[in-house]
C-alpha positions as CSV (number, residue, x, y, z in Angstrom):
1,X,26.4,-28.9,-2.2
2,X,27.0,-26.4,-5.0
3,X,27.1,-22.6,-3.1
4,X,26.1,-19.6,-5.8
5,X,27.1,-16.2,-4.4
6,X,24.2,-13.9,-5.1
7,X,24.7,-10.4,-5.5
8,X,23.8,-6.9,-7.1
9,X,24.0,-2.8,-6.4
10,X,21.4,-1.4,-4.4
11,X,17.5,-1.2,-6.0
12,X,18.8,-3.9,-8.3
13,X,16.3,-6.3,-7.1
14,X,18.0,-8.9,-5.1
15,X,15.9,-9.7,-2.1
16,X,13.2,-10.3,-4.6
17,X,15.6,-13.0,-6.8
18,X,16.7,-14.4,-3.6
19,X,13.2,-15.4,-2.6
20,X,12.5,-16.7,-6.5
21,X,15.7,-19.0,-5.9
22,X,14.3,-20.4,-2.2
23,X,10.9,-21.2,-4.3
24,X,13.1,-23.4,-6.3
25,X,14.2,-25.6,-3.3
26,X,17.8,-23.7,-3.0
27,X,18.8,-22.7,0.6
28,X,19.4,-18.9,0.8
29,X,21.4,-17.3,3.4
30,X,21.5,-13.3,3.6
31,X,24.4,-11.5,4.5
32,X,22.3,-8.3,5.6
33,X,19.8,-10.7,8.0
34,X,22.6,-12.1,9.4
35,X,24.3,-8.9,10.5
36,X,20.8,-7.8,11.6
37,X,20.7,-11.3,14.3
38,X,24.1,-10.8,15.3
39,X,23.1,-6.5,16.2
40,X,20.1,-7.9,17.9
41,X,19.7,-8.2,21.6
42,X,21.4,-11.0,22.5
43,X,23.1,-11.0,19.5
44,X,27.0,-12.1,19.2
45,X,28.1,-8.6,18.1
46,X,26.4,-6.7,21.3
47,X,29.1,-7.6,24.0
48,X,32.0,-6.9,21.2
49,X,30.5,-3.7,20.4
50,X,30.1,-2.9,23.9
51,X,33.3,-2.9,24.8
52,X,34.7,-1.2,22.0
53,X,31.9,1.6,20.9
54,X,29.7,1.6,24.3
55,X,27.5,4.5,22.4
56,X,26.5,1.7,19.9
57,X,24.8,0.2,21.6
58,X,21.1,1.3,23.2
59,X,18.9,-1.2,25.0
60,X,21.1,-4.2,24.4
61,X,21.5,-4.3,20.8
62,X,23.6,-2.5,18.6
63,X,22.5,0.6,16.8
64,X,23.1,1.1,13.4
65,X,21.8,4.8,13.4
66,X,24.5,5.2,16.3
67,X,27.2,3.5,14.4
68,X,26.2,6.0,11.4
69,X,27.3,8.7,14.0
70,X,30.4,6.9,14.8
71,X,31.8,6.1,11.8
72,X,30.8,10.8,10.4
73,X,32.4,11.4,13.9
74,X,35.7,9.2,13.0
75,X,35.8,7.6,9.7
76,X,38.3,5.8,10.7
77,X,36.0,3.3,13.1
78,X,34.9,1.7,10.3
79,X,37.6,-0.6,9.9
80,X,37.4,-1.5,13.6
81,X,33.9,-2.0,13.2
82,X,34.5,-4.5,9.9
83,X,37.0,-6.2,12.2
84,X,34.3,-6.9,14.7
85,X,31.4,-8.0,12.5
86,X,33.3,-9.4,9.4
87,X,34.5,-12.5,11.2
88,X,31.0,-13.1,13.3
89,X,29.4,-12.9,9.6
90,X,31.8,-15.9,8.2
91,X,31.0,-17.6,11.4
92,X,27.1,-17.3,10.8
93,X,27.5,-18.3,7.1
94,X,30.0,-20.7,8.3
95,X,27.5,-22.4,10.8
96,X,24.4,-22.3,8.5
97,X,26.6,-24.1,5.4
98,X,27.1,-27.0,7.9
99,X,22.9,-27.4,8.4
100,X,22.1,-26.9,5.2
101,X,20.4,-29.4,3.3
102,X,19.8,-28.3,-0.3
103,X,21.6,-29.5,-2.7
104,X,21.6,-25.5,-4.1
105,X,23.0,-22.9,-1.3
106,X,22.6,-19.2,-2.4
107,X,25.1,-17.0,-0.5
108,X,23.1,-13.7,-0.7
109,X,25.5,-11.0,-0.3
110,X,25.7,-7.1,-1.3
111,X,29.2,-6.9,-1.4
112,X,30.0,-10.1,-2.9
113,X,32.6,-8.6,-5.3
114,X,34.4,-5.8,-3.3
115,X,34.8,-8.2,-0.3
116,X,36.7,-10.9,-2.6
117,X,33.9,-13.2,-1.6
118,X,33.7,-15.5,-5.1
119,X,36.7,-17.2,-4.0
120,X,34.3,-18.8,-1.9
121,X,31.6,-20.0,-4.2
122,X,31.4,-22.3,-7.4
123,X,29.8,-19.4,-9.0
124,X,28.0,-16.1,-9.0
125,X,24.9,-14.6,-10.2
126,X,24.5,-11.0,-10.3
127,X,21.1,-9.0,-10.7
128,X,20.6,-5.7,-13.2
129,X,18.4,-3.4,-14.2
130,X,18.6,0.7,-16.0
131,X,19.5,2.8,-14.2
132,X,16.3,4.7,-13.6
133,X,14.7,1.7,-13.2
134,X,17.1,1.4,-9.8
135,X,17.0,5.0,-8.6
136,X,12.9,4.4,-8.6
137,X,13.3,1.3,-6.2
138,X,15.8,2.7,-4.1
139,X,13.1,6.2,-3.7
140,X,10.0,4.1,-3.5
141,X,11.1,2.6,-0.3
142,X,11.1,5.9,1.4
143,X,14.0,5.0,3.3
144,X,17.1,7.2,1.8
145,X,16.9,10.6,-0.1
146,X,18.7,10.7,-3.7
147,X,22.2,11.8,-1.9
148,X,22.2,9.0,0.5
149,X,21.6,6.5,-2.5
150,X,24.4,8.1,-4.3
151,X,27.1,7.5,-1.4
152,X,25.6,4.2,-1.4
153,X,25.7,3.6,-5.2
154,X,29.1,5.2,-5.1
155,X,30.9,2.5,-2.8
156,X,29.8,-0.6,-4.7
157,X,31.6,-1.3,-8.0
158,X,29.9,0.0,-10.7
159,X,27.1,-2.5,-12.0
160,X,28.9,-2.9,-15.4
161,X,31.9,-4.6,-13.8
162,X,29.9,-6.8,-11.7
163,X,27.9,-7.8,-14.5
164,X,31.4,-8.6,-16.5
165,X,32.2,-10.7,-13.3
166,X,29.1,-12.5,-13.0
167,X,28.8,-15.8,-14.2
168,X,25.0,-15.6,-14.8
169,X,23.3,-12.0,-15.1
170,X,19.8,-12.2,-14.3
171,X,18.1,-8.9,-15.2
172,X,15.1,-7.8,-13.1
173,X,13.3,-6.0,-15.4
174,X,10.1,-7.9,-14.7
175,X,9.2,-10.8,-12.3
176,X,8.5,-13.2,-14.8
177,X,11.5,-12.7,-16.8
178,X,13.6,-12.5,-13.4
179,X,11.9,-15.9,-12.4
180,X,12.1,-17.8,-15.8
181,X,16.0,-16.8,-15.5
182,X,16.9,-17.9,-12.0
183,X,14.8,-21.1,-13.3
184,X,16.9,-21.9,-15.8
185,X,19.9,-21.3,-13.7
186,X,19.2,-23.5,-11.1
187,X,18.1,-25.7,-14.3
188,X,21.7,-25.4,-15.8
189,X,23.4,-26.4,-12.3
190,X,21.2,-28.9,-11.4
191,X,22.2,-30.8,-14.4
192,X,25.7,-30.0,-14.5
193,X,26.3,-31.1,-10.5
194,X,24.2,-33.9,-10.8
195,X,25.4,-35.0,-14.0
C-alpha cells in the first residue's frame, strides 16, 4: 500500500483533488472528517472533552464554536486541546490504514507539513493556486470574513515552502488541468510500486 499525504493552504482546492484521487480507485481518508466523527455525539473525543472543558461540549458533542471561545479566553488550552484530539486522530487514520484496500491511500491532511506528518507517508502532493484565486474561494463560501482567513492563512506555512516540499504540485487552476495531474500521478506511482 503506497500512502500519499495530501495537503494545501486554505481555498487551495484540496477537498476537490481529494475527490478526483478517490475517482481514480485511491482510498482517501480526511483529517478534518475525522475530527468532525470523533466531535460528534457519541464520538471518542466527547467524554475527553467533558471532562477537561465541560463548556465544550453542548448536547453531547463537542462544540467547535465553544472551543473557539476557549481557546480567545486562554490561549493556552490549545495545546491541551491538541493533546486530546491529536492522538484520537492517529488512532482514526491508524484504524482506517488497516481496512483499507486500495492499493493508493491518500492521507488528506491540512497541516501535513507543520505537524511533521511526511515522515509518515511515501510521498506528498501538495495543491496551489494565485493568490487571489484563493482569497475568492475562501470568500465564496460565505463562511469566514477576510480577517478570519488571514489568521487562518497566517498559521499555515506559507504555500511557497510547501510547494518546495511537495513531491508532486498539482495546481488547481482549473478542474481539468487539476484532474489530468492527479491522473498522471497516480499514473507515475502505479507504475513505479507495481513495477
Amino acid at each position: 500500500m503506497f500512502k500519499l499525504g495530501l495537503t494545501g493552504s486554505i481555498g487551495m482546492g484540496k477537498s476537490t483533488t481529494a475527490q478526483m484521487f478517490a475517482d481514480e480507485g485511491c482510498a482517501v481518508w480526511d483529517a478534518d472528517a475525522a475530527v468532525h466523527r470523533l466531535y460528534s455525539k457519541g464520538g471518542a473525543a466527547v467524554a475527553p472533552f467533558e471532562e477537561a472543558f465541560p463548556d465544550a461540549v453542548i448536547d453531547g458533542a463537542v462544540s467547535r464554536p465553544a472551543l473557539k471561545e476557549i481557546i480567545a479566553r486562554d490561549p493556552a488550552a490549545l495545546k491541551h486541546i491538541e493533546t486530546i484530539v491529536h492522538p484520537l486522530v492517529g488512532q482514526d487514520r491508524a484504524e482506517f490504514l488497516g481496512n483499507a484496500k486500495a492499493d493508493i491511500v491518500v492521507l488528506d491532511i491540512p497541516l501535513l507539513f507543520e505537524t511533521g506528518g511526511e515522515a509518515r507517508v511515501d510521498a506528498t502532493a501538495c495543491v496551489i493556486t494565485d493568490d487571489a484565486t484563493q482569497e475568492a474561494r475562501v470568500l465564496a463560501r460565505g463562511t469566514m470574513t477576510l480577517a478570519q482567513f488571514h489568521a487562518i492563512k497566517e498559521k499555515q506555512l506559507p504555500a511557497a515552502e510547501k510547494f518546495a516540499r511537495a513531491t508532486y504540485v498539482i495546481e488547481t487552476d482549473t478542474l481539468e488541468h487539476a484532474r489530468l495531474q492527479v491522473q498522471n500521478i497516480v499514473k507515475t506511482i502505479r507504475s513505479q510500486f507495481n513495477a
